[in-house]
C-alpha positions as CSV (number, residue, x, y, z in Angstrom):
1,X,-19.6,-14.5,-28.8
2,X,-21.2,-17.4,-31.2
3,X,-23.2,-20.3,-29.2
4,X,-20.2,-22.9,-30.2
5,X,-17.3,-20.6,-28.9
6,X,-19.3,-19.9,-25.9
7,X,-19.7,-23.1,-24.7
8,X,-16.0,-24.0,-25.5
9,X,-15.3,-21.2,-23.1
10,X,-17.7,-22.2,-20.6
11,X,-15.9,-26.1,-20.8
12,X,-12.4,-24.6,-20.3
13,X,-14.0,-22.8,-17.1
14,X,-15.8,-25.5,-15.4
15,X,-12.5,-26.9,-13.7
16,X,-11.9,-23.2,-12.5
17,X,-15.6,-22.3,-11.4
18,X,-15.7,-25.6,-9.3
19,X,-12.3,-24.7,-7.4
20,X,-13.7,-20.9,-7.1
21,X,-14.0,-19.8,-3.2
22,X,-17.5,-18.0,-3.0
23,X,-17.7,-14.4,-2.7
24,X,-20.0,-13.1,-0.5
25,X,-21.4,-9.2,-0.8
26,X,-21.1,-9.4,-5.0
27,X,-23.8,-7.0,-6.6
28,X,-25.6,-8.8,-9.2
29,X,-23.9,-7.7,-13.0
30,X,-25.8,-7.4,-16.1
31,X,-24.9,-10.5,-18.6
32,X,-22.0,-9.4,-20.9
33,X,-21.4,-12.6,-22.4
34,X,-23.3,-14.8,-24.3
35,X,-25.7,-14.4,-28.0
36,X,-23.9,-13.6,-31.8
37,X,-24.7,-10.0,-31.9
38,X,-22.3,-6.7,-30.8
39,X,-24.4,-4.0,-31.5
40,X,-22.3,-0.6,-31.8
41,X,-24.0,2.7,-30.3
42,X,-25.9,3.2,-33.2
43,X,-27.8,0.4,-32.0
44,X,-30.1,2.0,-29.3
45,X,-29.4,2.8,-25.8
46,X,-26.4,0.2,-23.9
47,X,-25.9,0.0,-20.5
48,X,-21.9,-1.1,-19.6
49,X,-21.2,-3.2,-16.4
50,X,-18.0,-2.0,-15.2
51,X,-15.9,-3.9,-13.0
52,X,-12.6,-2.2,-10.6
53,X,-11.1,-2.7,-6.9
54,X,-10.3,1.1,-6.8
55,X,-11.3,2.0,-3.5
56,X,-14.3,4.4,-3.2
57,X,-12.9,7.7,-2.2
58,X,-9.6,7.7,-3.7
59,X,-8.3,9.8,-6.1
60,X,-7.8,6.9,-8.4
61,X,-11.4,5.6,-8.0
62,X,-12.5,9.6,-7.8
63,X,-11.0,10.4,-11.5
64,X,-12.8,7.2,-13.2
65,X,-16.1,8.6,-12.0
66,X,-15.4,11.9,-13.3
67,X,-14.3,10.4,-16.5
68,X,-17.2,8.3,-16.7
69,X,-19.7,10.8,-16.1
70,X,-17.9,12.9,-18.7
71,X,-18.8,10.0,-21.3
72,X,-21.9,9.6,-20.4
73,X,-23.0,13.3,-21.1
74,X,-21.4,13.3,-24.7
75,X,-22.7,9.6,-25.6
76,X,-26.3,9.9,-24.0
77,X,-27.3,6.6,-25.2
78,X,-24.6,4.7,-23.1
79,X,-24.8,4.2,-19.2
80,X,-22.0,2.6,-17.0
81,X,-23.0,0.4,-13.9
82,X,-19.3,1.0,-12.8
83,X,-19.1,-1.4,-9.3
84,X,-15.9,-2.1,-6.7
85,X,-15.3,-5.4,-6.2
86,X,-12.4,-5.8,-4.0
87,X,-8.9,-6.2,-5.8
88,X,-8.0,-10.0,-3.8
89,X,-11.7,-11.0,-4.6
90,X,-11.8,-9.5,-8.4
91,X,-10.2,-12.6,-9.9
92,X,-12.3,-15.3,-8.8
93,X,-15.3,-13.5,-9.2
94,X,-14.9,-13.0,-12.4
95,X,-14.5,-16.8,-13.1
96,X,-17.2,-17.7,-11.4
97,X,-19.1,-15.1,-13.4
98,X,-17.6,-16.2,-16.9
99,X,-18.4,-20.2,-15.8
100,X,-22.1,-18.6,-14.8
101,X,-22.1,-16.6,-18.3
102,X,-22.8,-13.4,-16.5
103,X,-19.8,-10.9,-16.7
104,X,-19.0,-7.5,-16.9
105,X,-18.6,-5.9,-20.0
106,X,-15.2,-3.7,-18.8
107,X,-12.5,-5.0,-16.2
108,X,-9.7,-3.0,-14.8
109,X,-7.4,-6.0,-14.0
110,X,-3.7,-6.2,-12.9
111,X,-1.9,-6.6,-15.6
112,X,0.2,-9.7,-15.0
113,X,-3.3,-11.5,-14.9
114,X,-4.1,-10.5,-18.2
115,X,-2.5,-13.5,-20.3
116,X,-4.9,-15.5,-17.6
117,X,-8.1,-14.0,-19.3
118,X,-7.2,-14.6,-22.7
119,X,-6.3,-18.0,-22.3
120,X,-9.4,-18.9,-20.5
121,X,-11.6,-17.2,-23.5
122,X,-12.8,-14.5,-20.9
123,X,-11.2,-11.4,-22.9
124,X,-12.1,-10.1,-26.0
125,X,-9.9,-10.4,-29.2
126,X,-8.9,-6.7,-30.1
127,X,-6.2,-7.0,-32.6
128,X,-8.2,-6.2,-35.3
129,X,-9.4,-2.9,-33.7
130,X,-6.1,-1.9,-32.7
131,X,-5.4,-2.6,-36.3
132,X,-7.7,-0.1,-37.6
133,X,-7.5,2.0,-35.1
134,X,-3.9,3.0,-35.8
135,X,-2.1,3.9,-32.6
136,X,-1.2,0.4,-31.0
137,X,3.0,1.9,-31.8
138,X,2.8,4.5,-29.9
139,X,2.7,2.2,-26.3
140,X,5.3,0.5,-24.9
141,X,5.9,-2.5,-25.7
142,X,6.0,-3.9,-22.3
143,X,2.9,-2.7,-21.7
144,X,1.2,-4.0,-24.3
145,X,3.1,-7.1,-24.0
146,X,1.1,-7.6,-20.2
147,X,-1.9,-8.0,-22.7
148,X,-0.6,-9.8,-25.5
149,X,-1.5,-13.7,-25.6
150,X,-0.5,-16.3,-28.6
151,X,0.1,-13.0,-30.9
152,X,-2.9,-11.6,-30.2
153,X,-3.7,-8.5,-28.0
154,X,-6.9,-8.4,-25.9
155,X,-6.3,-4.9,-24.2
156,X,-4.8,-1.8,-23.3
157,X,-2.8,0.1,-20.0
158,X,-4.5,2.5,-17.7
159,X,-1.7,2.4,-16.0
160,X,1.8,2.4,-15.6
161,X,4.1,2.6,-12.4
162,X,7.0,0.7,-10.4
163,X,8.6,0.6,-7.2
164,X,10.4,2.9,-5.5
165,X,11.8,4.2,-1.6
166,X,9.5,7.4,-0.1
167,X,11.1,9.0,2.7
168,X,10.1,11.5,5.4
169,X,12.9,14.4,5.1
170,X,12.4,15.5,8.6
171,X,13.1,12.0,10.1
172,X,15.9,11.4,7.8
173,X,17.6,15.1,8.6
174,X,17.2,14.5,12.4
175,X,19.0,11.1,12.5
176,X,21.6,12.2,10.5
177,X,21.0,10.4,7.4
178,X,20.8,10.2,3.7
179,X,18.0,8.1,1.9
180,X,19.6,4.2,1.5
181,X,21.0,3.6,-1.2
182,X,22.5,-0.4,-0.6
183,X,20.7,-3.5,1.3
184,X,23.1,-2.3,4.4
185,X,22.3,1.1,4.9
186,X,18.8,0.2,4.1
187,X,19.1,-2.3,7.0
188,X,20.9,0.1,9.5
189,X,19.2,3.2,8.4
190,X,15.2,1.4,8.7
191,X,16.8,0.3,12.8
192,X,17.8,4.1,13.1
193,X,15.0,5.2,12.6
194,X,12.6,3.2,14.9
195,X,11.4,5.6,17.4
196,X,8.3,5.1,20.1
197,X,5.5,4.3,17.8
198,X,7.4,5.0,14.4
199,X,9.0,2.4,12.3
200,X,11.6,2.6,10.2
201,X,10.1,1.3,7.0
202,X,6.5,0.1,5.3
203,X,6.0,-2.1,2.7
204,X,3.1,-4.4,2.3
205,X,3.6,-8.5,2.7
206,X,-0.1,-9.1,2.6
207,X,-1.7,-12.5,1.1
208,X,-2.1,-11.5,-2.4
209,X,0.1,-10.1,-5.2
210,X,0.8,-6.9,-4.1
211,X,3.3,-8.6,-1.4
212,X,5.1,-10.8,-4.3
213,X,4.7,-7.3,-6.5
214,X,6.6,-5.7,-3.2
215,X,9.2,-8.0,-3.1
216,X,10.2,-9.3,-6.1
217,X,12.9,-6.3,-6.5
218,X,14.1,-7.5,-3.7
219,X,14.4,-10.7,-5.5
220,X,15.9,-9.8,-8.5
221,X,18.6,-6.9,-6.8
222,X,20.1,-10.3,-4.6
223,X,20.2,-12.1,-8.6
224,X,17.3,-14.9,-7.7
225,X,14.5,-15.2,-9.6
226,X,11.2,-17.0,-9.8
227,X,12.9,-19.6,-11.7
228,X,15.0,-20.3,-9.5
229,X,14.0,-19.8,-6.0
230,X,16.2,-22.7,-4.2
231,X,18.9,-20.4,-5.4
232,X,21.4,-19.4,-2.3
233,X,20.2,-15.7,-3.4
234,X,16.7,-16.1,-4.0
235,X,16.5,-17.3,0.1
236,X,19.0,-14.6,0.9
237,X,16.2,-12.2,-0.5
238,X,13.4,-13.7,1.1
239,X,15.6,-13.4,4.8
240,X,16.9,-10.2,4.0
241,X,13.0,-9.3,3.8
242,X,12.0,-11.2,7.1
243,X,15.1,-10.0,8.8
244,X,13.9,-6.1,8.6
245,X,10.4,-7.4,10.5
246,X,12.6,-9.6,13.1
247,X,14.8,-6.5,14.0
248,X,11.6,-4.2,15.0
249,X,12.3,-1.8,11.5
250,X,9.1,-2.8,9.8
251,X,5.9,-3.8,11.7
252,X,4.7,-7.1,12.1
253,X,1.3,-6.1,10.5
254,X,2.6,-5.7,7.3
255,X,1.7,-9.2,6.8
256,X,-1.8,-7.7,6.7
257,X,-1.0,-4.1,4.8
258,X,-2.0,-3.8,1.4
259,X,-0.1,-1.2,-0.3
260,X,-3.0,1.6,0.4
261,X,-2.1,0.2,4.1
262,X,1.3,0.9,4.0
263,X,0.9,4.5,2.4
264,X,-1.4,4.9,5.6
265,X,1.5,4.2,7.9
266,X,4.0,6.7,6.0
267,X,1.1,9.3,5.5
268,X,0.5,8.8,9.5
269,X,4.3,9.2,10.9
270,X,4.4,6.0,11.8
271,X,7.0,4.5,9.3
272,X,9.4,6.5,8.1
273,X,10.0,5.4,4.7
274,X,7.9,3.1,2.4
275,X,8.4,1.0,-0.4
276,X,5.5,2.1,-2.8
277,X,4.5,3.2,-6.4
278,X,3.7,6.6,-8.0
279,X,-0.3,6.0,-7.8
280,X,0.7,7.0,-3.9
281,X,1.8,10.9,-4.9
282,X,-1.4,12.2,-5.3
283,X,-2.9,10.2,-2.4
284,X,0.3,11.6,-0.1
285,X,-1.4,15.0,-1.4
286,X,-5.0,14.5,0.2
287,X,-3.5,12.2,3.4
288,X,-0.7,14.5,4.9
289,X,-0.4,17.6,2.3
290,X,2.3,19.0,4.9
291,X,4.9,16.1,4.8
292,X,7.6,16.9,3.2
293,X,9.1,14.0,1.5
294,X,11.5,12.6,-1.1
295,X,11.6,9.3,-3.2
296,X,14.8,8.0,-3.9
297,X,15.2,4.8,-5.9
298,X,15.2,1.2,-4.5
299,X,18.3,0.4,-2.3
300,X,20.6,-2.0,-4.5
301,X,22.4,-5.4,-3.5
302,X,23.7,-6.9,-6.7
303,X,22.1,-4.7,-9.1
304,X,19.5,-2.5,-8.9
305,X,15.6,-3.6,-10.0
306,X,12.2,-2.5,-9.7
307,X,8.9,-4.2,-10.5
308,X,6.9,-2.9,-13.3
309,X,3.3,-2.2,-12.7
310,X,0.1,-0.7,-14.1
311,X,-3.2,-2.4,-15.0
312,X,-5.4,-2.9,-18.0
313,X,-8.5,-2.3,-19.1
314,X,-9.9,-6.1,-20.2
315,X,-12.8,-6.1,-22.1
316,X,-14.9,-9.5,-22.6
317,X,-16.1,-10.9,-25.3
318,X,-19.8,-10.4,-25.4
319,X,-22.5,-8.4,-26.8
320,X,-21.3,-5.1,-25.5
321,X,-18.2,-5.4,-27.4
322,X,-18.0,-2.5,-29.5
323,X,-19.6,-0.2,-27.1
324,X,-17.3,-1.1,-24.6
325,X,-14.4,-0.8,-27.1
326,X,-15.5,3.3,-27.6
327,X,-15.9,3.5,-24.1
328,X,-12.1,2.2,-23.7
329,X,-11.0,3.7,-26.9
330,X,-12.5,7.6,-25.5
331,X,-10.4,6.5,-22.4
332,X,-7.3,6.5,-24.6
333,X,-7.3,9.9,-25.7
334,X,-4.1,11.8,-24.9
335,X,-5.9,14.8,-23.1
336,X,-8.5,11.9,-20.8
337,X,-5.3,9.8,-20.1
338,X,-3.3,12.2,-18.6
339,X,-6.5,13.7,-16.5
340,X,-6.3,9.9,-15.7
341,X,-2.6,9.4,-14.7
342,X,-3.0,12.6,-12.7
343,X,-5.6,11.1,-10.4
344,X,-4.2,7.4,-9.9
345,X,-0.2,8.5,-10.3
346,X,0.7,6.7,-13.4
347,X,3.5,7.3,-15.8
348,X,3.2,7.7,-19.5
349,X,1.7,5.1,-20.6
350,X,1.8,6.2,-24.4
351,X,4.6,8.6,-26.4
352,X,2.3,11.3,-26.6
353,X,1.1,11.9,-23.4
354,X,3.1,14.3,-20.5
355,X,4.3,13.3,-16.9
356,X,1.2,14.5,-15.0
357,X,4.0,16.4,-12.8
358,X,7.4,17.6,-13.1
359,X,8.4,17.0,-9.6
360,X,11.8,15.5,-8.6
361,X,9.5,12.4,-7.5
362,X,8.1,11.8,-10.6
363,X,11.6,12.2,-12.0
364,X,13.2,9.7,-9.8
365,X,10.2,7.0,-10.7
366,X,10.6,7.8,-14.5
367,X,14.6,6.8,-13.8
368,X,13.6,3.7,-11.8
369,X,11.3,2.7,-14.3
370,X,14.4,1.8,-16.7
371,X,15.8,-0.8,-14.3
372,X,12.0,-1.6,-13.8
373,X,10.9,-5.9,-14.6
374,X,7.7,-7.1,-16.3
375,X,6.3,-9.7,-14.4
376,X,6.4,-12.0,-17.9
377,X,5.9,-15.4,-16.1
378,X,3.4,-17.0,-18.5
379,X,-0.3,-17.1,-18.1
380,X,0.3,-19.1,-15.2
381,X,1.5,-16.3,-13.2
382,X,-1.3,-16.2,-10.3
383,X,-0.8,-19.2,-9.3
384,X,2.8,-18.8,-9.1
385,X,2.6,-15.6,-7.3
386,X,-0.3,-17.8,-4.4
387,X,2.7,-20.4,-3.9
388,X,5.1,-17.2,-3.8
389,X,3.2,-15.8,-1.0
390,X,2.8,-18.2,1.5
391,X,6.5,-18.5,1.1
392,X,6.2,-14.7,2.4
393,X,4.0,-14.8,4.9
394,X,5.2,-18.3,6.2
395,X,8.8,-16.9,6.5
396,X,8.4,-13.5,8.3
397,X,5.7,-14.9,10.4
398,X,8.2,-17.5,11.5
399,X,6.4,-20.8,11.0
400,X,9.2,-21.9,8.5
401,X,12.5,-20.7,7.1
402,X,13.3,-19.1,4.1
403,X,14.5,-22.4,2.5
404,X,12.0,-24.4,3.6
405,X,9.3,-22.2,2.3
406,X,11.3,-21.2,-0.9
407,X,11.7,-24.9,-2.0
408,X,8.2,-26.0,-0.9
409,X,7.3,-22.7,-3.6
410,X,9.7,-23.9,-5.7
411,X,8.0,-27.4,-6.3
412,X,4.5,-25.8,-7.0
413,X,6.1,-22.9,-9.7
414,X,8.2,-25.1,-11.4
415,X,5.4,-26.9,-13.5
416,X,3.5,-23.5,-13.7
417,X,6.2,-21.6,-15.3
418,X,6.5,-21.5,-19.3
């Protein structure tokens, strides 16, 4: 980026940098940021700094390295320094990066922190590649949308998922029961099937996104909302949610699961049904191959609603633009997507790209995914989604009720919400 845009960008993070909680255990990354030039390939040999929380050993974090490698071998003058840096870590590391002007040059970000990026002057400007490029149309345009700030675009899906109910067919035939399909058989089913060391249900209320990304359907099927969580059904949600812990369905240590956690606990036998997302299919494969199990869409109260997911590829705005733009671009090909969405368990994320399966899973998350919700809350949205979770964790903990900690929330989102 040019010396005078830089050091607006560096102004706009100072107030963010100072606030930053240190990170301990961060490799050092090579400077992506800073100087006038972008030199393309053609320029001499570039080295990429790659930046994802895809756990090492994963499918997901398995299928990049193979794709990566695969680059690397037909473009032998580029290298990728690809690094993990935890997902609830990711997002103030990079700040404190970008206020340092050392950044990666490629970041696999959730995609309702995108419009965050952009607005801070983190993310590159892309529209005019996308332009050229030609094939922006054939995306969704709620995907794109994630990455989409003041009319301009600054990246592109890897990923594309929602939320729906896993169940374990075995525990479900031997109680006598039919996967949920309403809040009250949800409720009486999860009790049911509590038994010894098994829970009924596993979802993940931990002290980041992914619990707010858990419950908002849960939100939204009871007809409260973000914008509105004083609401008699936004805190009929959020007790609804705390009442399955109180009752002994779901475990207590979901308020420390992550959503790898909870596939753990279904994967294990000891809950038998999750709430989870497709990425979880192929991981199912390599943690229990013989569990035989179904997904059946999210239980319903008022209406039925998922959470639309998936994460983007965010590339800054630096000297390692272009490269990293052929890198990301290469990515996008039909044939290295689906490879992709095989791996992590993504749906399409373009027109002309196939389901990586055919099962009745897959099926049943393509048909939830039309009743999915973008998380379209502004570029304010992690800072909503930090008040949102201590309302969470505050509530099925039992330090405060669900009205208490909905309108403390409430006070902080208000301002923060566009």
């Amino acid at each position: 980026m040019s010396a005078s845009r830089h050091g607006r960008m560096r102004s706009r993070l100072a107030a963010l940098a100072v606030a930053a909680v240190a990170v301990t255990g961060l490799a050092a990354c090579a400077p992506g940021g800073g100087g006038a030039a972008k030199p393309s390939h053609s320029d001499g040999p570039v080295k990429l700094t790659w930046w994802d929380y895809y756990q090492p050993g994963t499918t997901a974090s398995d299928g990049l390295d193979t794709m990566i490698k695969k680059y690397e071998k037909s473009h032998p003058n580029v290298t990728v320094d690809r690094q993990y840096v935890a997902y609830d870590q990711l997002k103030q590391t990079l700040l404190q990066s970008a206020g340092a002007a050392s950044v990666p040059d490629i970041v696999i970000i959730n995609s309702p922190d995108h419009q965050q990026f952009a607005e801070t002057g983190i993310a590159a400007d892309l529209t005019k590649q996308l332009k050229d490029w030609g094939q922006l149309s054939k995306y969704p345009k709620g995907l794109i949308a994630s990455a989409t700030y003041k009319g301009k675009v600054y990246g592109l899906p890897i990923t594309a998922n929602c939320l729906a109910l896993f169940y374990d067919k075995k525990a479900l035939a031997d109680a006598g029961l039919k996967p949920p399909t309403t809040w009250d058989e949800l409720k009486e089913d999860a009790l049911k099937l509590k038994s010894g060391s098994r829970y009924g249900l596993s979802f993940s209320a931990i002290n980041n996104q992914q619990a707010v990304f858990q419950w908002l359907p849960t939100l939204w099927q009871a007809g409260g909302d973000l914008n509105k969580l004083t609401s008699p059904d936004s805190v009929r949600a959020l007790d609804f949610w705390a009442g399955l812990v109180k009752d002994g369905s779901v475990s207590k240590e979901a308020l420390n699961w992550d959503q790898t956690a909870a596939e753990v606990e279904f994967a294990q036998g000891r809950a038998a049904m999750m709430i989870n997302g497709p990425w979880q299919i192929p991981t199912l494969a390599k943690d229990a191959p013989n569990l035989d199990y179904g997904v059946a869409l999210l239980p319903k109260d008022k209406e039925s609603a998922s959470a639309l997911g998936g994460e983007n590829y965010l590339i800054t705005d630096g000297p390692n633009e272009q490269a990293s733009w052929d890198l990301v671009k290469w990515l996008q090909q039909p044939a290295n997507l689906e490879y992709l969405a095989k791996q992590n368990g993504s749906l399409p994320t373009r027109s002309d790209t196939q389901p990586f399966s055919d099962s009745d899973a897959i099926k049943t998350f393509t048909k939830q995914l039309q009743v999915a919700r973008p998380r379209a809350y502004g570029s304010n949205y992690a800072e909503i989604a930090d008040a949102v979770v201590i309302a969470i964790q505050s509530t099925i903990s039992g330090s405060a009720t669900a009205k208490d900690a909905l309108d403390k929330a409430a006070a902080t989102v208000k301002p923060l919400l566009p």
